[in-house]
N, CA, C and O atoms as CSV, one atom per row, in Angstrom:
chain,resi,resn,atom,element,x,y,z
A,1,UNK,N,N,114.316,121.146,76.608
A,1,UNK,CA,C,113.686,121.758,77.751
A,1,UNK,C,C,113.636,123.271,77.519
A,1,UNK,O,O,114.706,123.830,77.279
A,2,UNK,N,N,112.637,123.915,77.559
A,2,UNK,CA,C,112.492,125.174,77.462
A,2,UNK,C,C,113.273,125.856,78.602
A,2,UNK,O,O,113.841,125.314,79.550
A,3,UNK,N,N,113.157,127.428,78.240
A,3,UNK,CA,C,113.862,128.436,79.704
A,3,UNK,C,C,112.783,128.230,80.902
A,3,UNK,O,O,112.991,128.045,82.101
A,4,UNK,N,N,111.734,128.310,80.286
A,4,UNK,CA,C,110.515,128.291,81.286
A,4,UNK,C,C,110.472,127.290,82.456
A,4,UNK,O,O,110.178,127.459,83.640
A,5,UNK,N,N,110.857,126.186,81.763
A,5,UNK,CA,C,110.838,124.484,82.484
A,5,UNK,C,C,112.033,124.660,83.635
A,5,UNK,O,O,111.951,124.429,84.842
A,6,UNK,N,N,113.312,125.205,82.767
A,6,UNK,CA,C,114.537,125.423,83.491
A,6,UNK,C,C,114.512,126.232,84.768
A,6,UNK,O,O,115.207,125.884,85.722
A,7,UNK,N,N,113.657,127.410,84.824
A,7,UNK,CA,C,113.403,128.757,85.655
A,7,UNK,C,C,112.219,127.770,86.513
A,7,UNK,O,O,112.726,127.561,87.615
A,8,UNK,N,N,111.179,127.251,86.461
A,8,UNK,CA,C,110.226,126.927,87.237
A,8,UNK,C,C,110.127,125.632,87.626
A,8,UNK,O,O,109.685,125.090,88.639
A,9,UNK,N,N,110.640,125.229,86.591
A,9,UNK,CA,C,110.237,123.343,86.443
A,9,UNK,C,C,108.850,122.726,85.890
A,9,UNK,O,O,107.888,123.354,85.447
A,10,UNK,N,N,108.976,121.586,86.007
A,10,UNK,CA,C,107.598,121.030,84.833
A,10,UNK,C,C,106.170,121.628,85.757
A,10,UNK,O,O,105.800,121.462,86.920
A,11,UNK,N,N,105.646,122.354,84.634
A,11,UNK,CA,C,104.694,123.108,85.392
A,11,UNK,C,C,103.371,121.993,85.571
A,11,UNK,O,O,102.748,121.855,86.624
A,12,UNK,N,N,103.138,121.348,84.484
A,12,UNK,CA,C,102.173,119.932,84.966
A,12,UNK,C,C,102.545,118.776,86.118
A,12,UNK,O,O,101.838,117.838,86.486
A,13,UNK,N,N,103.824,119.132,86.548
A,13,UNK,CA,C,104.174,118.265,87.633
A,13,UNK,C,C,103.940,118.973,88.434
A,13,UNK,O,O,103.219,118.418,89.263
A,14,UNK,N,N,104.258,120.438,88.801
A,14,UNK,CA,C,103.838,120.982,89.964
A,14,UNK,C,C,101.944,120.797,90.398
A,14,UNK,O,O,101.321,120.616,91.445
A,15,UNK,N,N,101.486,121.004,88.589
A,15,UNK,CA,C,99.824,120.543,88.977
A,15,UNK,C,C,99.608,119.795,89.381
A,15,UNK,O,O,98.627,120.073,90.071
A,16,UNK,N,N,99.921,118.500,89.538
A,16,UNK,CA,C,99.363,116.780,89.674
A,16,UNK,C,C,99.633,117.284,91.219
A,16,UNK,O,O,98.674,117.341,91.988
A,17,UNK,N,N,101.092,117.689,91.708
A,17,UNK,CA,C,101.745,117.923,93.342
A,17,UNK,C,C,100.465,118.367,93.975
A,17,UNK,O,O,99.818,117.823,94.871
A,18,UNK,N,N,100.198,119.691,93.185
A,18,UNK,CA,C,99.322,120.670,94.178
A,18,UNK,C,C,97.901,119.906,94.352
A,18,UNK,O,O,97.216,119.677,95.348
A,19,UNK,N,N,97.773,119.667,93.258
A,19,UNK,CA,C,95.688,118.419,93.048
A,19,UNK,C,C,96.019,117.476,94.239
A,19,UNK,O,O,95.217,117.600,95.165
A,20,UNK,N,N,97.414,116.189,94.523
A,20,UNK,CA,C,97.264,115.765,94.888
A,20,UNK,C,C,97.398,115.809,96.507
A,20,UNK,O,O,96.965,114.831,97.117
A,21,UNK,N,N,98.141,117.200,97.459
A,21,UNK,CA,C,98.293,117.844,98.435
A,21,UNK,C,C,97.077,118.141,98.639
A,21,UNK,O,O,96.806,117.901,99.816
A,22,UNK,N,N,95.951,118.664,97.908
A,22,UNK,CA,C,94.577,119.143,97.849
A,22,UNK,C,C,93.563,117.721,97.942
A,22,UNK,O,O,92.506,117.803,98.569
A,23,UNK,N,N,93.846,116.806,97.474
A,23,UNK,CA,C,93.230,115.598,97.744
A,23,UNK,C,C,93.641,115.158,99.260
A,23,UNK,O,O,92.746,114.695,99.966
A,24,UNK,N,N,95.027,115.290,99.816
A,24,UNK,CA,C,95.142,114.871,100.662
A,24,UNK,C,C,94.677,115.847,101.989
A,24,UNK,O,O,94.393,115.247,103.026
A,25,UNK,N,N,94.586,117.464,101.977
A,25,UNK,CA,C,93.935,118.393,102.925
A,25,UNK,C,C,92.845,117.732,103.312
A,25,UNK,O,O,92.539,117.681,104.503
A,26,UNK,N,N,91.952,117.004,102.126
A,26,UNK,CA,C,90.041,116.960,102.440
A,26,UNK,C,C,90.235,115.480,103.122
A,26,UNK,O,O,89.191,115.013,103.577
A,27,UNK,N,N,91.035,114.929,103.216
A,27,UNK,CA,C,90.826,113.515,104.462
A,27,UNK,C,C,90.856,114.000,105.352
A,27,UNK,O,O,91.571,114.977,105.576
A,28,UNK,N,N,89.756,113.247,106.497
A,28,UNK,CA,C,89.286,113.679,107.925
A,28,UNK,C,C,91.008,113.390,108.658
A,28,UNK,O,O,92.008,112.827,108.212
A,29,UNK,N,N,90.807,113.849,109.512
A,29,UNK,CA,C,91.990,114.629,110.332
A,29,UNK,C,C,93.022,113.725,110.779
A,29,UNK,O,O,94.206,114.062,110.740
A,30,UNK,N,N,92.422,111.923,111.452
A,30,UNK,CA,C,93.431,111.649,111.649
A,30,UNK,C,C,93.948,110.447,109.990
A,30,UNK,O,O,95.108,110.035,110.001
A,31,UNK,N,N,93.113,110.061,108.870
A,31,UNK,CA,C,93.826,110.097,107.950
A,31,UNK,C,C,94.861,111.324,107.250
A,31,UNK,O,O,95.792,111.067,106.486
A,32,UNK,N,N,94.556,112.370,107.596
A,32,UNK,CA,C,95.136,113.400,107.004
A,32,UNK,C,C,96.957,113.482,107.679
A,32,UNK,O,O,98.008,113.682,107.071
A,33,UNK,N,N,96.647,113.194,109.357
A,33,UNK,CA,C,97.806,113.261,109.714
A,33,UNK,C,C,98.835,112.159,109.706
A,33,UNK,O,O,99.988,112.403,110.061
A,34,UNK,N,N,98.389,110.708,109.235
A,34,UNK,CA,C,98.773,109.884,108.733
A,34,UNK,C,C,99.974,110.301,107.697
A,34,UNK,O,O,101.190,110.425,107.841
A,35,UNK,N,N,99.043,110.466,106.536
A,35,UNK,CA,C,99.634,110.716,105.255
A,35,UNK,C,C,100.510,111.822,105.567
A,35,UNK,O,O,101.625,111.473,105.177
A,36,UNK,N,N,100.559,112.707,105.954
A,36,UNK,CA,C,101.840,113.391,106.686
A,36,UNK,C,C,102.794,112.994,107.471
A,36,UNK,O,O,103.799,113.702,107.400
A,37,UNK,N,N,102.848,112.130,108.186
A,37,UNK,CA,C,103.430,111.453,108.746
A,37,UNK,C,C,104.139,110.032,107.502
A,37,UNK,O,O,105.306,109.794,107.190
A,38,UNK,N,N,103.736,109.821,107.369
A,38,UNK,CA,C,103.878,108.680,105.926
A,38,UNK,C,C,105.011,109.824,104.992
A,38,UNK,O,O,106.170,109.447,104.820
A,39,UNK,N,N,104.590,111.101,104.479
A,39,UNK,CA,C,105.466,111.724,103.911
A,39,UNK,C,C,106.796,111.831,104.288
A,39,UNK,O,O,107.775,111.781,103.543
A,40,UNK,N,N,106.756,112.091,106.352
A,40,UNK,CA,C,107.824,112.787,106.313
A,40,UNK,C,C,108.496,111.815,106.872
A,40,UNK,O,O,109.449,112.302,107.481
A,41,UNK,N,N,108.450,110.281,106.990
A,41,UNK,CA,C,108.786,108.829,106.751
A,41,UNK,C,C,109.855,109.304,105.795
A,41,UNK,O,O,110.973,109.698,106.126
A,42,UNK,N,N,109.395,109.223,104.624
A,42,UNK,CA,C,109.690,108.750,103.170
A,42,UNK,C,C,110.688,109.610,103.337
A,42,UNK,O,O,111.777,109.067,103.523
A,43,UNK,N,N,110.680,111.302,103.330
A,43,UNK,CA,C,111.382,112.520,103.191
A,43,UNK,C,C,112.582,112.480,103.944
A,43,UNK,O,O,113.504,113.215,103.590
A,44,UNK,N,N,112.776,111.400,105.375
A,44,UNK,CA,C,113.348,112.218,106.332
A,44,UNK,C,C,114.505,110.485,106.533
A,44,UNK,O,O,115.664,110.396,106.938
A,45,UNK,N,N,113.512,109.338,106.032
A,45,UNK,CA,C,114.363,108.169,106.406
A,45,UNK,C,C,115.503,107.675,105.595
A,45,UNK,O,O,116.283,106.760,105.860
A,46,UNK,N,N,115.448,108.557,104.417
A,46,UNK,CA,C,116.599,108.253,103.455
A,46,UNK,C,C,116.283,107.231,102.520
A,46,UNK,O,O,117.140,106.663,101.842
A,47,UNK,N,N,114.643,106.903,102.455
A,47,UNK,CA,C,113.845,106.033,101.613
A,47,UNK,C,C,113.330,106.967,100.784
A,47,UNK,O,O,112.256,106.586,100.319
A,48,UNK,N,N,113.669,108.053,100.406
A,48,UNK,CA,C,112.777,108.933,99.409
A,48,UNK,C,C,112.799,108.374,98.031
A,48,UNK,O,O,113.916,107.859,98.077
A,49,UNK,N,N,112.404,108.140,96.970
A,49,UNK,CA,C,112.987,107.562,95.903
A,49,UNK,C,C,113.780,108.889,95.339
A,49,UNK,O,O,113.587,110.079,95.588
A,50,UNK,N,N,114.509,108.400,94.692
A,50,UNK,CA,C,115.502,109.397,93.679
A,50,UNK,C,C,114.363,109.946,92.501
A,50,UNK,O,O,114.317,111.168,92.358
A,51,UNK,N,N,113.789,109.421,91.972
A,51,UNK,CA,C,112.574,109.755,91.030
A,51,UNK,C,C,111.483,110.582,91.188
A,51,UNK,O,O,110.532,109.980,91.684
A,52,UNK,N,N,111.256,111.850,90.925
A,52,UNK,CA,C,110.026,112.539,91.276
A,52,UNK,C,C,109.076,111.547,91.393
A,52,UNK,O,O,108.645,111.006,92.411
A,53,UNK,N,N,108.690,111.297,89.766
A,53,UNK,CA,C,107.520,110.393,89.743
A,53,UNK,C,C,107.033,109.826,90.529
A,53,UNK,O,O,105.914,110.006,91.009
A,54,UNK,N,N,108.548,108.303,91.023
A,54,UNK,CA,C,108.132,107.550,91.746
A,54,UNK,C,C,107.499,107.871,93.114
A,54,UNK,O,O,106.451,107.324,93.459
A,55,UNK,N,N,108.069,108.658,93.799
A,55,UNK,CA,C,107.374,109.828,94.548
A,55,UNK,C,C,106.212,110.105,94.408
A,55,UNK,O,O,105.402,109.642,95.211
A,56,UNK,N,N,105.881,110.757,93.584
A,56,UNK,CA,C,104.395,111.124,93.395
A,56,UNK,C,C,103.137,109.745,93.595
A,56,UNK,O,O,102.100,109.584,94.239
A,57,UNK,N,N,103.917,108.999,92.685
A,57,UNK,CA,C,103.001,107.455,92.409
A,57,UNK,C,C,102.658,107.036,93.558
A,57,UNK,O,O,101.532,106.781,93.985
A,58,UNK,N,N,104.079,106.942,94.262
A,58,UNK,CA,C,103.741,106.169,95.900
A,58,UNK,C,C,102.519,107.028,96.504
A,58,UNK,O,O,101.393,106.593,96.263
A,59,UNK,N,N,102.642,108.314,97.335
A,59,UNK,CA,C,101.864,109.135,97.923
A,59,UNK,C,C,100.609,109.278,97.045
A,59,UNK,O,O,99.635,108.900,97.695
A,60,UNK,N,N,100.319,109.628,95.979
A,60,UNK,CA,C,99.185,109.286,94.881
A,60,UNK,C,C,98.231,107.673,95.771
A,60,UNK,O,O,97.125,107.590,96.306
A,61,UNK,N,N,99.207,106.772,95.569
A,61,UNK,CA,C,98.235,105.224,95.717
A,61,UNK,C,C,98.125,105.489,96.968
A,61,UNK,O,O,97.161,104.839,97.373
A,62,UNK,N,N,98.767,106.331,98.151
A,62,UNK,CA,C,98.661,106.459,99.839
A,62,UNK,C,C,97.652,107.004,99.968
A,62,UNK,O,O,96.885,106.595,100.839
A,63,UNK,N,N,97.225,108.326,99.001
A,63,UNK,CA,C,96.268,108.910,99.297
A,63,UNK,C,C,95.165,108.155,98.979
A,63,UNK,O,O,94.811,107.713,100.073
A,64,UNK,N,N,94.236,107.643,97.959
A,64,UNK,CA,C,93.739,106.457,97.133
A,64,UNK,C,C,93.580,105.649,98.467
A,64,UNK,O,O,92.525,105.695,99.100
A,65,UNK,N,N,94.352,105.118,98.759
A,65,UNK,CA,C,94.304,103.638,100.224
A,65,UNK,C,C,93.593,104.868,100.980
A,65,UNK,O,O,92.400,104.917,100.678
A,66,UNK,N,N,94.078,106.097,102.078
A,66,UNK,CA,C,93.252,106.569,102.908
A,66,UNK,C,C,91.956,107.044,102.322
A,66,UNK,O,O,90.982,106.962,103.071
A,67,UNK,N,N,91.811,107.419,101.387
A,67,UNK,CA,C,90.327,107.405,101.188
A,67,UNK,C,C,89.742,106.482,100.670
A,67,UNK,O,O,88.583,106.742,100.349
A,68,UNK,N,N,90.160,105.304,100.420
A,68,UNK,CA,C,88.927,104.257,100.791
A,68,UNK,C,C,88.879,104.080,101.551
A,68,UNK,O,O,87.723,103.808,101.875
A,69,UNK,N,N,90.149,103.983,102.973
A,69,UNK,CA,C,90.014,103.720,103.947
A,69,UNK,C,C,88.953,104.058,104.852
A,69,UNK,O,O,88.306,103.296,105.570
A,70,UNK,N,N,88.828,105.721,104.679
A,70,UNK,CA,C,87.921,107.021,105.720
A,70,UNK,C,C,86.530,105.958,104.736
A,70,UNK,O,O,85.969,105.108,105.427
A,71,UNK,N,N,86.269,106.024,103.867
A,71,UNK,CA,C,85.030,106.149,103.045
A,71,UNK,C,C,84.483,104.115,103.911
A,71,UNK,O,O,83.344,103.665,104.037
A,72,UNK,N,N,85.406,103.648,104.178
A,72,UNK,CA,C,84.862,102.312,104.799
A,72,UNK,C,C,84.887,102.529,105.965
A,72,UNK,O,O,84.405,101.513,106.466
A,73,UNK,N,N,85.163,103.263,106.803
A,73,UNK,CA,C,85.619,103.690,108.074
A,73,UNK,C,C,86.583,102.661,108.793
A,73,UNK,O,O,86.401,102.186,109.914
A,74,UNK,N,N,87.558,102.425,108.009
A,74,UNK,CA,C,88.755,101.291,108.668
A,74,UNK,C,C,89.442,102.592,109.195
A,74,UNK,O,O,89.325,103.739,108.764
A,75,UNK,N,N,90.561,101.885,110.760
A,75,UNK,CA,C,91.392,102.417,110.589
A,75,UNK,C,C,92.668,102.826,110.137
A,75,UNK,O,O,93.227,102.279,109.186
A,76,UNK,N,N,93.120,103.705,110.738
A,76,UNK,CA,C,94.889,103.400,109.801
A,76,UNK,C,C,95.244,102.448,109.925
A,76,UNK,O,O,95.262,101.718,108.934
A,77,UNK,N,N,95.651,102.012,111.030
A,77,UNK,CA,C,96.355,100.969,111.536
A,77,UNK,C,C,95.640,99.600,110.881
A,77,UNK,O,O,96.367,98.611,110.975
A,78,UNK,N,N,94.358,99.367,110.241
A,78,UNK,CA,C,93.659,98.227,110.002
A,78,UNK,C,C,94.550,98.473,108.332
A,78,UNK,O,O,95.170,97.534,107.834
A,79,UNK,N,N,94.479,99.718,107.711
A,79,UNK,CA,C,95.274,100.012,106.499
A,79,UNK,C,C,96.656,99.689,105.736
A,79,UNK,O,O,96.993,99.402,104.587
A,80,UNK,N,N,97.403,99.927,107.235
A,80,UNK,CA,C,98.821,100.081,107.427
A,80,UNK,C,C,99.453,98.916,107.893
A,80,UNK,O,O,100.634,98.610,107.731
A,81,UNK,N,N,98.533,98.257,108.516
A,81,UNK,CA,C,98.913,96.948,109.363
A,81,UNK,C,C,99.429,97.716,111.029
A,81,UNK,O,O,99.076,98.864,111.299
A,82,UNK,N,N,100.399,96.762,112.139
A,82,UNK,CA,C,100.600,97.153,113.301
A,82,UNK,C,C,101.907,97.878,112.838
A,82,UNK,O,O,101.936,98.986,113.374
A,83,UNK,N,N,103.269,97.614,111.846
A,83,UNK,CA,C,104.114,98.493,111.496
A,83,UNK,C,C,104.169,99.366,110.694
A,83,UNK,O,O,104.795,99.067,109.676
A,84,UNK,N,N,103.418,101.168,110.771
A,84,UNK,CA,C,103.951,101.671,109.798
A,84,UNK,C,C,104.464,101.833,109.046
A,84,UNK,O,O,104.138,101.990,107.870
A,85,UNK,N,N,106.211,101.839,109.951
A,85,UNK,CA,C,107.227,101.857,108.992
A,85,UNK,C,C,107.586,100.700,107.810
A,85,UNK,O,O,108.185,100.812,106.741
A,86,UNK,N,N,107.113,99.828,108.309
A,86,UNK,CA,C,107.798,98.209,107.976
A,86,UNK,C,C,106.412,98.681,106.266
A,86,UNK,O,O,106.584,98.138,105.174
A,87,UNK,N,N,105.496,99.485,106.462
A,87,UNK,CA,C,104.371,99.016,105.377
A,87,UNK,C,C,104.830,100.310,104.070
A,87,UNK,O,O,104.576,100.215,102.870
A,88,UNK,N,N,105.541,101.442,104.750
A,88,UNK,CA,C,106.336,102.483,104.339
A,88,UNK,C,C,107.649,101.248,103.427
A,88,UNK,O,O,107.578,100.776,102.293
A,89,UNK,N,N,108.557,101.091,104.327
A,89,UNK,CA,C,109.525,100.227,103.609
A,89,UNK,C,C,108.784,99.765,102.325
A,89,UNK,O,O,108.826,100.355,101.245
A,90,UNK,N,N,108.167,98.737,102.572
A,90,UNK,CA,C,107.220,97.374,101.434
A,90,UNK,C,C,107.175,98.537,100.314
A,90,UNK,O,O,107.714,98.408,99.215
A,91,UNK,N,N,106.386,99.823,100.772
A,91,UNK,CA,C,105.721,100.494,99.293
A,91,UNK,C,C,106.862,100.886,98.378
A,91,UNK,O,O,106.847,100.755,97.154
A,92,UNK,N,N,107.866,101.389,99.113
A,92,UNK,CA,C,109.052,101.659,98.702
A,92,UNK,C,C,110.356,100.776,98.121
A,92,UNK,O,O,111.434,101.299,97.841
A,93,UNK,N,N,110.047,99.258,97.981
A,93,UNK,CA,C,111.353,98.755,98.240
A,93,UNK,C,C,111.582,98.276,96.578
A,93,UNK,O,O,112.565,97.728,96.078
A,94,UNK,N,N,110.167,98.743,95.877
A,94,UNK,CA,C,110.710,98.337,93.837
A,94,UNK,C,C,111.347,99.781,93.541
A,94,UNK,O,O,111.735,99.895,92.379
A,95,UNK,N,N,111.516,100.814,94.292
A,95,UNK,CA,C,112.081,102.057,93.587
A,95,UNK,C,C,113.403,102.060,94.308
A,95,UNK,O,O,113.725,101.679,95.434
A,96,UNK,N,N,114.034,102.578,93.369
A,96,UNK,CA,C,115.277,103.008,93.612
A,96,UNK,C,C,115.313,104.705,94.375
A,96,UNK,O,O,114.968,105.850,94.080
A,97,UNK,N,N,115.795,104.161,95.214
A,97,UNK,CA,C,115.773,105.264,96.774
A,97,UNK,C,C,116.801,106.711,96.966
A,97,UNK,O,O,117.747,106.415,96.235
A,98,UNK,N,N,117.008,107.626,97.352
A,98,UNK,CA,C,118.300,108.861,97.169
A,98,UNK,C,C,119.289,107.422,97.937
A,98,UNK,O,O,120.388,107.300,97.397
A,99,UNK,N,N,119.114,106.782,98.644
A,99,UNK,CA,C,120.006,106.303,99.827
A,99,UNK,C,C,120.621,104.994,98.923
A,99,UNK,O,O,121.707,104.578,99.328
A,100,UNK,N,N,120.133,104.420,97.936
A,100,UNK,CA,C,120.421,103.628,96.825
A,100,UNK,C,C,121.585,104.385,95.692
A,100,UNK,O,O,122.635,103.956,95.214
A,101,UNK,N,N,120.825,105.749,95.523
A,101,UNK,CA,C,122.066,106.747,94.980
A,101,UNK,C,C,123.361,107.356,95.346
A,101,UNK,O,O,124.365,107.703,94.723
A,102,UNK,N,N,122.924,107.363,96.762
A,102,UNK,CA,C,124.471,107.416,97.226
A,102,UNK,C,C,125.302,106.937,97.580
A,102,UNK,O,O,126.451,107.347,97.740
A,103,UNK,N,N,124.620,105.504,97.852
A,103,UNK,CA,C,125.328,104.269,97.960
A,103,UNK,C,C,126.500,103.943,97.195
A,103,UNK,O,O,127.719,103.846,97.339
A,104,UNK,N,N,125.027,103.731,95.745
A,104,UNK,CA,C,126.236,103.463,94.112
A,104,UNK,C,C,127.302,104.847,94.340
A,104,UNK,O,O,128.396,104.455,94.746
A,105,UNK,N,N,127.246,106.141,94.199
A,105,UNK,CA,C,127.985,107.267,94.372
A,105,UNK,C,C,129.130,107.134,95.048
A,105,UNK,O,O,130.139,107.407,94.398
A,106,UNK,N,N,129.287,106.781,96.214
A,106,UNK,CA,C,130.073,106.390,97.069
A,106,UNK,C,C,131.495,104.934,96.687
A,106,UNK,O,O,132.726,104.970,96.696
A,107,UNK,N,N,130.288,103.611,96.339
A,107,UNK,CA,C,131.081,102.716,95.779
A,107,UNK,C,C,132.052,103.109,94.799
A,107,UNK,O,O,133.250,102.837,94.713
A,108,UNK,N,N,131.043,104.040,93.831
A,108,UNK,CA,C,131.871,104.671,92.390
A,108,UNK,C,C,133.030,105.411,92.658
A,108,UNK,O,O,133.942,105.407,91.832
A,109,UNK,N,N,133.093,105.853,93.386
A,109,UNK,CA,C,133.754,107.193,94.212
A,109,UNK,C,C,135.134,106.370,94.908
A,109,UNK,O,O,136.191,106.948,94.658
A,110,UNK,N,N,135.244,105.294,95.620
A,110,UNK,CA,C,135.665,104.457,96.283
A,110,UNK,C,C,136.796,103.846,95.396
A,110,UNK,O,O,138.003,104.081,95.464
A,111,UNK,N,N,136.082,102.947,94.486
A,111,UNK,CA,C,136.422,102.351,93.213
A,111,UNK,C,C,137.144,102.916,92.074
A,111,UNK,O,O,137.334,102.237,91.065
């Protein structure tokens, strides 16, 4: 890892972040506030994955679903189904989660 990587971090990961924050600004307003809402799901429920990537991937295919969504004119809810959260969980439940990490952490810790 370079000093550079160390001081800033992967600067092509910050690109894909910013392209894909910028993909998500140009959805009409109430997909837009969706996917914000969907973020701060993920961010705030202790379902975040531990993995940048996986992170990225999820919100990447969220954004992808709302704009086909806007572009067919479905709504969220026709997208999402009647449980948000429950469709949040589903996207999330092949990655390994921070709340999966501290779990093991804890057991280890315990043990």
């Amino acid at each position: 890892m370079s000093l550079m990587e160390k001081v800033w971090g992967n600067v092509q990961d910050k690109r894909e972040w910013k392209e894909l924050e910028t993909r998500a600004a140009k959805l009409p307003e109430n997909y837009r506030k969706a996917y914000k809402a969907i973020q701060k799901y993920m961010w705030s429920s202790g379902h975040c994955p531990a993995d940048w990537k996986d992170s990225f991937h999820i919100l990447q295919g969220m954004v992808e679903l709302l704009e086909e969504g806007a572009a067919e004119q479905k709504s969220v809810a026709e997208l999402t189904g009647g449980d948000a959260a429950a469709f949040c969980d589903d996207m999330l439940k092949e990655v390994r989660t921070l709340n999966d990490k501290y779990r093991k952490k804890l057991n280890r810790t315990i043990s």
